[in-house]
C-alpha positions in Angstrom: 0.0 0.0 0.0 2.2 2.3 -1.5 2.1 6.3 0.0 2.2 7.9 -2.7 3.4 6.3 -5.9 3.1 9.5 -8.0 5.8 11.0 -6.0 7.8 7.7 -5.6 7.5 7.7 -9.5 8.5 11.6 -10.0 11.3 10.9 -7.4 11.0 14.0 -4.7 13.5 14.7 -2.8 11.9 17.1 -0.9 9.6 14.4 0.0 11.8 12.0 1.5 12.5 8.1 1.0 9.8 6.0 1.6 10.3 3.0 3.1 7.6 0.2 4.0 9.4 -2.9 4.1 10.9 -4.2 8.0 13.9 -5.0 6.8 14.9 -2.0 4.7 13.6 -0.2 7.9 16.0 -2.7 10.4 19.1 -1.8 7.7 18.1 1.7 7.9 18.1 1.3 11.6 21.4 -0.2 11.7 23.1 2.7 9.9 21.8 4.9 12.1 22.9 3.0 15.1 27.0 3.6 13.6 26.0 7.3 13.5 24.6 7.1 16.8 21.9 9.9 15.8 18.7 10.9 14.4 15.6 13.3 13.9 12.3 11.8 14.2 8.9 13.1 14.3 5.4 10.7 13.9 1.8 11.7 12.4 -0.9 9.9 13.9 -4.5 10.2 14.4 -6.0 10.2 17.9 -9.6 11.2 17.8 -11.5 8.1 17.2 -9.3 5.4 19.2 -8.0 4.3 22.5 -4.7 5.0 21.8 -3.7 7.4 19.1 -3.2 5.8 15.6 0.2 5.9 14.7 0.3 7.0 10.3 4.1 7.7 9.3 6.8 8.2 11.1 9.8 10.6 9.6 13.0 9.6 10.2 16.1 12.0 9.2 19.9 11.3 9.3 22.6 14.2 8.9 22.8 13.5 5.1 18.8 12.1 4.2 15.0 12.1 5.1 13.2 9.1 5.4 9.0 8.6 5.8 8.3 4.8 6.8 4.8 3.5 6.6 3.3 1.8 10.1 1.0 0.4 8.5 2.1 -1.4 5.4 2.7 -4.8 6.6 0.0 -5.0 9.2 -0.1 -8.7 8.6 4.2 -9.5 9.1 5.7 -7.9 11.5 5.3 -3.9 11.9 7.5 -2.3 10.1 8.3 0.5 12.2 9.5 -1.6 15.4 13.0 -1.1 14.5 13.2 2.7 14.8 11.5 2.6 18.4 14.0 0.0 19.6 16.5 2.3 18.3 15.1 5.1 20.1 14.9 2.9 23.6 19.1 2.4 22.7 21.2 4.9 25.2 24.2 4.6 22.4 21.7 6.4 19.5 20.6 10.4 20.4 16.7 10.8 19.2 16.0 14.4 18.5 12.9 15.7 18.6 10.4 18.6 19.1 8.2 18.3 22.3 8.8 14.8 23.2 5.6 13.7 24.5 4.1 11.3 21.5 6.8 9.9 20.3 8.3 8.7 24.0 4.9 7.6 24.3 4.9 5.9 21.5 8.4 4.7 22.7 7.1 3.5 25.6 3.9 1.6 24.5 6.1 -0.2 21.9 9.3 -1.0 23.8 8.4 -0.9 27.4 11.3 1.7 28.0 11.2 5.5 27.9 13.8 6.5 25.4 17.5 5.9 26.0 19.3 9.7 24.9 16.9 12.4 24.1 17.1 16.1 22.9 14.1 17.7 22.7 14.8 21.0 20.3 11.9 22.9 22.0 13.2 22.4 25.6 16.8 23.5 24.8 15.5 26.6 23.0 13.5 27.7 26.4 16.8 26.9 28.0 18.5 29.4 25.4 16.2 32.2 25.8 13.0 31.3 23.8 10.1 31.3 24.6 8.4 28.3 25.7 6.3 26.3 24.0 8.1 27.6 21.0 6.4 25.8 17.3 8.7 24.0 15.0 8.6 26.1 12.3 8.9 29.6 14.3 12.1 28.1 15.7 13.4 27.1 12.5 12.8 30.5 11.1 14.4 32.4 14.1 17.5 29.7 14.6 18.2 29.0 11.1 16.3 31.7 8.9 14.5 28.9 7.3 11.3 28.8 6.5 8.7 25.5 6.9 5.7 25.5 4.2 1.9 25.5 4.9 0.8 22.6 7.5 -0.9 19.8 7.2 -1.3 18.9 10.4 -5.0 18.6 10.1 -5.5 16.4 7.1 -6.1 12.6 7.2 -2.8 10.9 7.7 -4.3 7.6 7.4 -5.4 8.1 3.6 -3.6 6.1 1.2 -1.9 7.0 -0.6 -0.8 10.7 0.9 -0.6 13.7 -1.2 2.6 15.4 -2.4 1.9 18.3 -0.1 1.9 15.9 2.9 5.2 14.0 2.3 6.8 17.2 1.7 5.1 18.9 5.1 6.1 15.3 6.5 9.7 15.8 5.6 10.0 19.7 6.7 9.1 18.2 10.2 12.7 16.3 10.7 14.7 18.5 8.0 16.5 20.8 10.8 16.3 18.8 13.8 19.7 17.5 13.6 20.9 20.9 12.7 19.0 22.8 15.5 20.3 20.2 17.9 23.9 21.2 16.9 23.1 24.7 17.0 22.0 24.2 20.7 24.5 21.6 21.7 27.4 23.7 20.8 26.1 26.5 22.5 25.3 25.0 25.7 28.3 22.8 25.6 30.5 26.2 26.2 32.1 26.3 29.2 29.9 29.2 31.1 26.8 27.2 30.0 27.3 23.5 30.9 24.8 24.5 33.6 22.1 25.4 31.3 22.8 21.9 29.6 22.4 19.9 33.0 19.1 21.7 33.4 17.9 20.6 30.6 18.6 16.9 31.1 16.9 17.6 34.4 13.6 18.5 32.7 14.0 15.7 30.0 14.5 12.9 32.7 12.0 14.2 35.1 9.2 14.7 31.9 10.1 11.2 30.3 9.6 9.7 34.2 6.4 11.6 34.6 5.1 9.8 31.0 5.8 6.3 32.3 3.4 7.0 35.6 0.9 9.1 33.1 -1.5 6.9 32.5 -2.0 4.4 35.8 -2.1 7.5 37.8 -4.6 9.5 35.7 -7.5 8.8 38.1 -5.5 11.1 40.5 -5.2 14.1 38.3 -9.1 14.2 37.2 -10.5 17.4 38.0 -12.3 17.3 41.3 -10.4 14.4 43.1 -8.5 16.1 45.4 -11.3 16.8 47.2 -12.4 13.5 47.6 -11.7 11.0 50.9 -10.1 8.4 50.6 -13.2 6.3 50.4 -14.3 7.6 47.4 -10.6 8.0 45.9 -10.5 4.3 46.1 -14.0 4.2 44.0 -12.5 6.8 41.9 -9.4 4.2 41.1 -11.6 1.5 40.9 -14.0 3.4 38.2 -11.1 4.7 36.2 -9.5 1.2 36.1 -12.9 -0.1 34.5 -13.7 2.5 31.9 -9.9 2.3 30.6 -10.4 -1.3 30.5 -13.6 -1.4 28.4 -12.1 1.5 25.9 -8.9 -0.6 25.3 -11.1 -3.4 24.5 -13.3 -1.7 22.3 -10.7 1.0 21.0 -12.8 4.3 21.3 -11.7 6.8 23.3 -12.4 6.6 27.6 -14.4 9.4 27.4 -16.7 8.3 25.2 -17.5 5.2 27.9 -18.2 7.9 30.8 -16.9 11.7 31.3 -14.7 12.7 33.5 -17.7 14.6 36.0 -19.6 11.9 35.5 -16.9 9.1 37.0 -15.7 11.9 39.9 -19.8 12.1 40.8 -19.8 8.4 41.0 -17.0 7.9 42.9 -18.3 10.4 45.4 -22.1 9.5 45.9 -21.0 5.8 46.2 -23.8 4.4 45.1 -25.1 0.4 46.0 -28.0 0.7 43.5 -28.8 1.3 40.4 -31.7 3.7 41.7 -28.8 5.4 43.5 -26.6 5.1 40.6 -29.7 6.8 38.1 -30.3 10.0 40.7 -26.4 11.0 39.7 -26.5 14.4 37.9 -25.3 13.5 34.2 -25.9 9.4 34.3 -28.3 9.8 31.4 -24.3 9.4 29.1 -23.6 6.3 30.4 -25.2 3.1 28.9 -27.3 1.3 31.2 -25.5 -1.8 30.1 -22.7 -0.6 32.3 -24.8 0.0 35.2 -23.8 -3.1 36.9 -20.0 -3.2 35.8 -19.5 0.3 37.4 -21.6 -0.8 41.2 -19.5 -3.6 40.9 -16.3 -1.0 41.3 -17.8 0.8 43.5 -18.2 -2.6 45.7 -15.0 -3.6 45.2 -13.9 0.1 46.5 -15.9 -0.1 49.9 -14.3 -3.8 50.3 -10.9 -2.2 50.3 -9.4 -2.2 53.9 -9.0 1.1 55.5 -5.2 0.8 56.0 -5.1 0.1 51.7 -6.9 2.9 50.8 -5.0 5.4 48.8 -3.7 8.5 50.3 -5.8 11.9 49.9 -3.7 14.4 48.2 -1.7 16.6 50.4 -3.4 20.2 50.4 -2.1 23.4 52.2 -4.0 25.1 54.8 -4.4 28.4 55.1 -6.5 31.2 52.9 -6.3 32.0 49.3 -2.8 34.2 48.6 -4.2 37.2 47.3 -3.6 38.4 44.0 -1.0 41.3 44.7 0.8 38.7 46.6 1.0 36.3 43.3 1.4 39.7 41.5 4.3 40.2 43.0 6.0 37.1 43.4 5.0 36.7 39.3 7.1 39.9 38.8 10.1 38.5 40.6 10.0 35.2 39.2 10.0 36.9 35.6 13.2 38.6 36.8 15.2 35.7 37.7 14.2 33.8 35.1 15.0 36.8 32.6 18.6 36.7 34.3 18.7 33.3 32.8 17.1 33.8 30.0 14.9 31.0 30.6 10.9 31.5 29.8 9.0 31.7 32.9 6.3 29.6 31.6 8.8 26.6 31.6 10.0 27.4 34.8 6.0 28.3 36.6 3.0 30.0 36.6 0.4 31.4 38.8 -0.5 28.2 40.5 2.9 27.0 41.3 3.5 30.8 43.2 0.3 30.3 45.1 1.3 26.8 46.0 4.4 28.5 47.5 2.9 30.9 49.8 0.4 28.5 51.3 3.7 26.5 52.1 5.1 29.2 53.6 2.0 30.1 55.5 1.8 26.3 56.8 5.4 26.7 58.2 7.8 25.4 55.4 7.2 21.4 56.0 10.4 20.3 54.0 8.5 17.0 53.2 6.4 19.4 51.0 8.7 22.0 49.2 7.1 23.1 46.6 8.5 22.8 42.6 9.6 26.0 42.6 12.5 25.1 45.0 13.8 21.9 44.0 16.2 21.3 41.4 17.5 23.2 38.4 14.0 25.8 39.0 15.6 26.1 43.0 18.6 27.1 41.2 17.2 29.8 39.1 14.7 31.1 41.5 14.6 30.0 45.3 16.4 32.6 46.5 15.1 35.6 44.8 11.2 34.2 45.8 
């Protein structure tokens, strides 16, 4: 299932090298491996499954561009496995542009967060960008290059893709290795090996953030800190069920039950499915699943009390007021613009307020806030 055999035929280099086969794509991967470097960007699709749909992946090397097809051997084995265990290899550097979906991807196809990664957008808010800075308005500011019209929004799963999307494809990994060396060398200078540490910092800490992401996702729902530890355990309980069902049937959670709807739930507690049908906003969720989500909720009140998870940790105290964060905003913006770091990498508003109610509630060193530890402590713990 050819890409685009019109461009294959006409030969464009600006489109890049398709490849579809595993082993050109494992001989590709083993040249890349004696570099010990590569660009890579993904398209993918993530509206109507559980987990986004994966449509090309674009691979560059210092000297070509490469677009490799996920799904053209769906029946052998996937042809696109060999990049991602190169990306999981500490010995090969995987440069990218906001790492989030393609360590993801990374992750859910290797079992390992990647082994050396630059992120392009990270070092630029390290090198006095601002933060989150877009592909092409780095490229253009870095390199004086400029990226053509996206096509970001059009259906990456057609076959076979138009010109304009190989091309857009290809402008997506075309500078990374460039605007990694740009950085690299840069940070690498002696008065900036800080900077560089820094970064790794927020890499590491980000990429060990994404391997929690998803089993913990009950505890970032909107509403659940405010919950006892009762109904968190309801809450885990619900969340574990309505991932399982969308894996199974590959939609997206949501669609199975909303987030308000499973936070409700886990709060009323309900033993009945009267109970269950007085619950403001039940009328989304299929009566079908009526018994499957009492039955979490059972299993949650069956849960010993000395298992039950932990309610989140909240500061006492009142609400900062808004000079207060004003003000503390103001002198965060100055240390950070002594670093020339972007103070939306480093913080924002509810970060500050999280300090003060610390610092109200006596400075418990078990619960120093972000804005203190690490490379961020460096920058701006003692100006704040």
């Amino acid at each position: 299932m050819p890409l685009s055999p019109s461009d294959s035929a006409r030969g464009l280099p600006a489109a890049g090298q398709l490849l579809e086969r595993h082993e050109d794509v494992a001989e590709l991967a083993d040249r890349i491996r004696d570099d010990g470097v590569m660009g890579l960007d993904t398209e993918f699709v993530s509206e109507r499954t559980y987990q986004p749909q994966l449509a090309l992946l674009q691979v560059s090397t210092r000297d070509e561009i490469y677009l490799i097809d996920p799904l053209a051997e769906l029946i052998q084995e996937a042809p696109d496995q060999p990049i991602w265990d190169l990306m999981a290899d500490p010995s090969v550097r995987t440069i990218v542009h906001s790492l989030d979906h393609e360590a993801q991807f990374c992750l859910q196809r290797t079992g390992k967060t990647p082994g050396d990664l630059f992120d392009v957008q990270l070092a630029a808010a390290f090198s006095g960008h601002y933060y989150p800075i877009a592909y092409d308005k780095l490229v253009g500011r870095e390199l004086r290059r400029g990226v053509g019209p996206s096509q970001s929004r059009t259906n990456w799963l057609q076959r076979p893709l138009t010109s304009a999307q190989c091309r857009y494809a290809a402008e997506d990994v075309r500078w990374l290795i460039r605007l990694h060396d740009r950085f690299l060398s840069r940070m690498s200078d002696d008065l900036e090996q800080e900077r560089l540490g820094w970064m790794r910092e927020e890499t590491e800490a980000r990429l060990s953030r994404l391997s929690t992401r998803e089993t913990d996702r009950w505890r970032r729902l909107s509403g659940a800190n405010k919950l006892a530890s009762r109904s968190l355990a309801a809450l885990r309980e619900l969340s574990s069920w309505r991932e399982s069902v969308a894996s199974e049937r590959n939609i997206p959670f949501r669609r199975i039950a909303s987030d308000d709807l499973l936070v409700a739930i886990a709060a009323t507690r309900p033993t009945s499915a009267a109970e269950l049908s007085s619950i403001r906003g039940i009328k989304q969720l299929k009566q079908a699943y009526f018994s499957d989500v009492l039955g979490a909720v059972e299993a949650a009140l069956a849960i010993p009390e000395d298992e039950l998870p932990a309610r989140a940790t909240r500061h006492h105290g009142g609400k900062p007021s808004r000079m207060v964060v004003l003000f503390l905003e103001s002198v965060l913006a100055a240390a950070c613009a002594k670093h020339q770091i972007d103070p939306d990498l480093v913080g924002g508003s509810s970060q500050l307020r999280a300090l003060v109610a610390w610092n109200e509630n006596g400075r418990p060193t078990e619960l120093t806030p972000r804005l203190l530890k690490g490379w961020r402590g460096e920058v701006c713990a003692e100006p704040l």
